[in-house]
C-alpha positions as CSV (number, residue, x, y, z in Angstrom):
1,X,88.3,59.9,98.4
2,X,88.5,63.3,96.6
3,X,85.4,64.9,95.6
4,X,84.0,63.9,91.8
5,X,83.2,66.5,89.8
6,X,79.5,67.5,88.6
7,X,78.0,69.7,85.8
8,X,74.3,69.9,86.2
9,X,72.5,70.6,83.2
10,X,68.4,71.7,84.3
11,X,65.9,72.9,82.0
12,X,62.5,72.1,80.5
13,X,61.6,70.0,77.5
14,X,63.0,71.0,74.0
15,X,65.4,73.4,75.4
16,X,68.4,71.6,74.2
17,X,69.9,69.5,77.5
18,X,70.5,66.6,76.2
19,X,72.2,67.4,73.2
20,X,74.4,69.8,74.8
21,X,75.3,67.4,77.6
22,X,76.3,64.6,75.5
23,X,78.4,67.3,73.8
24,X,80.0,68.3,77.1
25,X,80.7,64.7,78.6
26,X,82.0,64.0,74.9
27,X,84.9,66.9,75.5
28,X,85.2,66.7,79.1
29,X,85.5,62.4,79.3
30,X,83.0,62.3,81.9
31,X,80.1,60.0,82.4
32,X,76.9,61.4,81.5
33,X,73.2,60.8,83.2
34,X,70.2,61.1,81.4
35,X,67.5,61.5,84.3
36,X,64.8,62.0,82.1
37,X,64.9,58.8,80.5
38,X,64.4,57.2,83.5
39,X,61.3,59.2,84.3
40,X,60.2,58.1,80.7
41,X,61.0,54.5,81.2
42,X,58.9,54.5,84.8
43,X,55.6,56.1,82.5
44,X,56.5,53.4,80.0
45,X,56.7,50.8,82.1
46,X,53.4,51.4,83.9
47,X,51.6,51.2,80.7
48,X,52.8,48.4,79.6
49,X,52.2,46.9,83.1
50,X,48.4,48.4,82.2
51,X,48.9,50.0,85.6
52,X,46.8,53.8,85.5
53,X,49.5,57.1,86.0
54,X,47.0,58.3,88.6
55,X,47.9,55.0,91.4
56,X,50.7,56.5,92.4
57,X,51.6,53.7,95.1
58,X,51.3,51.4,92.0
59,X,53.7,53.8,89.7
60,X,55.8,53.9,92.7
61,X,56.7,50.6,93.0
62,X,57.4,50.0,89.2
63,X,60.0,52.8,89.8
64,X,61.1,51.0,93.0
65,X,62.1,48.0,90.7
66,X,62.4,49.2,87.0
67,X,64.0,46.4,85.1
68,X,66.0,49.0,82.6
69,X,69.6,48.4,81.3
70,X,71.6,51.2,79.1
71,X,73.9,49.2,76.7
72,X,75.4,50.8,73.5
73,X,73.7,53.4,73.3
74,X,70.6,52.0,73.7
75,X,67.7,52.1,75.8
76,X,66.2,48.1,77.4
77,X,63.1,47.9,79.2
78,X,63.4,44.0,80.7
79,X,64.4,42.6,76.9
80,X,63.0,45.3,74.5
81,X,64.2,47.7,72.9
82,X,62.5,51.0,73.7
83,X,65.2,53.7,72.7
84,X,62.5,54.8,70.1
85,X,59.7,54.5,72.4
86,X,61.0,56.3,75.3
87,X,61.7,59.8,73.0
88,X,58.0,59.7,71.7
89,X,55.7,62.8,72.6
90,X,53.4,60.6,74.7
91,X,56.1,59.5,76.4
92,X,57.8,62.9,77.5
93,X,53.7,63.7,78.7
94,X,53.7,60.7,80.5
95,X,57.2,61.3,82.2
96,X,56.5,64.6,83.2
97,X,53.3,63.1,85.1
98,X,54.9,60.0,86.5
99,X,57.9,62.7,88.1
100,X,55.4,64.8,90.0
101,X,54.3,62.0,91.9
102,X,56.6,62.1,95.4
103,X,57.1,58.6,95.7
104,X,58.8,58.1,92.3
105,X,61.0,61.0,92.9
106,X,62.4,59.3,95.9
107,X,63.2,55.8,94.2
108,X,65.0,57.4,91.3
109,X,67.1,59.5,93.7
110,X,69.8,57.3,94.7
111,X,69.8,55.6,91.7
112,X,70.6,58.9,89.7
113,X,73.3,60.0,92.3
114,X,75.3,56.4,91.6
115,X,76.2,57.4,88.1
116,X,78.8,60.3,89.8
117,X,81.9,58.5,89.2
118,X,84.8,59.8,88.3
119,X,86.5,61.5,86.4
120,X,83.1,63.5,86.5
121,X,79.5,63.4,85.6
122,X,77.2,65.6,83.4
123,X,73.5,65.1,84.8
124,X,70.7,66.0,82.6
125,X,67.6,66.9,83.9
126,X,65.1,69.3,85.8
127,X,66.2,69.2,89.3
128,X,69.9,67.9,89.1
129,X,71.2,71.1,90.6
130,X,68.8,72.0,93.6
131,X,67.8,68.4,94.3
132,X,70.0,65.3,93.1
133,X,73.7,67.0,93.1
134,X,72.8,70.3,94.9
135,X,77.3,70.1,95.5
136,X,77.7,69.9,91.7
137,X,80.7,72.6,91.4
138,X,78.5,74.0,88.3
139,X,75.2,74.4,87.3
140,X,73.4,75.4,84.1
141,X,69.6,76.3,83.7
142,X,68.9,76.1,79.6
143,X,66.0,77.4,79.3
144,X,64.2,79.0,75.4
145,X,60.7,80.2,74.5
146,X,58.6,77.4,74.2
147,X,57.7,78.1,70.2
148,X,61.3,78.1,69.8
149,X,61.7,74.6,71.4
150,X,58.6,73.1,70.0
151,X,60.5,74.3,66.6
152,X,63.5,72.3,67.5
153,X,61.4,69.3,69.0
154,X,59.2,69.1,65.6
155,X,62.7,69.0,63.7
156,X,63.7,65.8,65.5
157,X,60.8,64.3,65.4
158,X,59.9,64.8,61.7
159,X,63.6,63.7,60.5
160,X,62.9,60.6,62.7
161,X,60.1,60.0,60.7
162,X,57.1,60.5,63.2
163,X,53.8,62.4,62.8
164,X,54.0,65.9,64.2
165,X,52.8,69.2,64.2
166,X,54.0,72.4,65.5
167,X,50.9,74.1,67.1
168,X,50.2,71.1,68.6
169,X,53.7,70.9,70.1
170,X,53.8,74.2,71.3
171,X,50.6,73.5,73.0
172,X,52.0,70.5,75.0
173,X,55.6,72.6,76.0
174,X,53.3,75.1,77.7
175,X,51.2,72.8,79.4
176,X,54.4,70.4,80.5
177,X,56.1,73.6,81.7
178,X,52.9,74.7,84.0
179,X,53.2,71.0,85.3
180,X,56.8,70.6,86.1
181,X,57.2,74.2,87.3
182,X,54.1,74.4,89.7
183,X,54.9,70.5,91.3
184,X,54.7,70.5,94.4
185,X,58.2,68.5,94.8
186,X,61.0,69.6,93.0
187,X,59.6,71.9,90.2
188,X,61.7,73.3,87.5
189,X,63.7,76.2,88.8
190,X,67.1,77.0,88.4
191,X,69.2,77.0,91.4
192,X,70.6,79.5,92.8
193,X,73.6,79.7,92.1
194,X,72.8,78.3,88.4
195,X,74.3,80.1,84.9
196,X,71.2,80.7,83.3
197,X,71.4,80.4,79.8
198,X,68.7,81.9,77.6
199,X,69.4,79.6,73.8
200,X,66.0,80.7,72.1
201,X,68.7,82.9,69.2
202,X,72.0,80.9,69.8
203,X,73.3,77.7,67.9
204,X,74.5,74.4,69.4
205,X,78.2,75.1,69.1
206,X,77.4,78.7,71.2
207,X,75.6,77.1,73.8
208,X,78.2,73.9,74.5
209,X,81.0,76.4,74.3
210,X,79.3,78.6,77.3
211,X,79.0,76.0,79.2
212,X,82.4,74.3,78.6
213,X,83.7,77.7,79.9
214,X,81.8,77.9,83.0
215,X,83.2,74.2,83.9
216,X,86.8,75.6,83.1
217,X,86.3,78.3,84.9
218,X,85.0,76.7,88.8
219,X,87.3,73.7,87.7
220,X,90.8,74.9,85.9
221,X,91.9,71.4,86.2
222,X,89.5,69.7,84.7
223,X,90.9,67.8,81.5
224,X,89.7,68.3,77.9
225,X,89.1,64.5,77.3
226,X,90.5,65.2,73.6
């Protein structure tokens, strides 16, 4: 069975990963995995279980068996609807706590590595490249200044209609950053052998282009999708 194709897209929160690899997966007809929803759905699902983010064996096993289903676009946690829910500030907090935790890490791993399928996958994340597809044939690390990405997060969250402010953003970037990077287990580094792409003064259109040309590049063959 010949080798399926991977783009891993790390980077930490607000930097623009998701956008840019739904862009990619759109023009390359590949699959596309969103790994931090999952995190996000595990920290939901433990609060709505009333189960405490600090018993990790408990958090563990609602990872171990997380009743979530992506259909048209939208997010299900058991029979609700939590596509809103899941993209909420608390929630992004709350994921970035529930994925230092080992055990979580672990149940989520081959879970995440069954969405490579081909023709290809894009996998959206913070370890997708050293950890989960360390083979991926390219890697990106998106990365901006935090008051740049809390910018772009208040942005989305204001036109979605939610209560924001930006100095309070900026202040929960940093502090997720210090978590995911200083984690004991897989903390936010690019790999090394990552493209490391700095977006804090480029546009959307700049940064999916880039990376469409690194995946052109490492795979010439590689269809357009279009």
């Amino acid at each position: 069975m010949p080798e399926i194709p991977i783009l891993a897209i790390d980077g930490p929160s607000g930097s623009g990963k998701g956008t840019v690899a739904a862009r990619v997966a759109d023009a390359l007809g590949w699959h596309i995995l969103d790994s931090g929803a999952l995190y996000r759905l595990v920290g939901l699902a433990a609060l709505k279980s009333g189960v405490n983010l600090n018993d990790h064996a408990a958090v563990a096993e609602i990872a171990r068996h997380l009743p979530v289903r992506f259909e048209s676009g939208k997010v299900f946690l058991g029979d609700e609807d939590v596509s809103l829910e899941i993209r909420t500030e608390t929630a992004g907090n709350n994921a970035s706590k529930v994925a230092a935790i080992p055990e979580v890490r672990a149940a989520l791993l081959e879970w995440q590595r069954s969405y490579a399928r081909p023709p290809g996958l894009v996998a959206d994340g913070r370890d997708m490249g050293t950890v989960v597809f360390p083979q991926a044939a390219v890697k990106i690390f998106l990365d901006a200044s935090a008051e740049e990405r809390a910018r772009r997060r208040y942005k989305q969250l204001k036109d979605k209609g939610m209560d924001v402010n930006l100095p309070g953003l900026i202040a929960e970037i940093e502090e997720r950053d210090r978590r995911d990077r200083n984690r004991k287990v897989a903390p936010l580094v690019p790999a090394d052998d990552a493209l490391v792409i700095d977006s804090t003064s480029m546009n959307i259109d700049e940064v999916v282009d880039l990376v469409l040309q690194a995946v052109r590049k490492a795979l010439p063959d590689v269809g357009t999708g279009e």
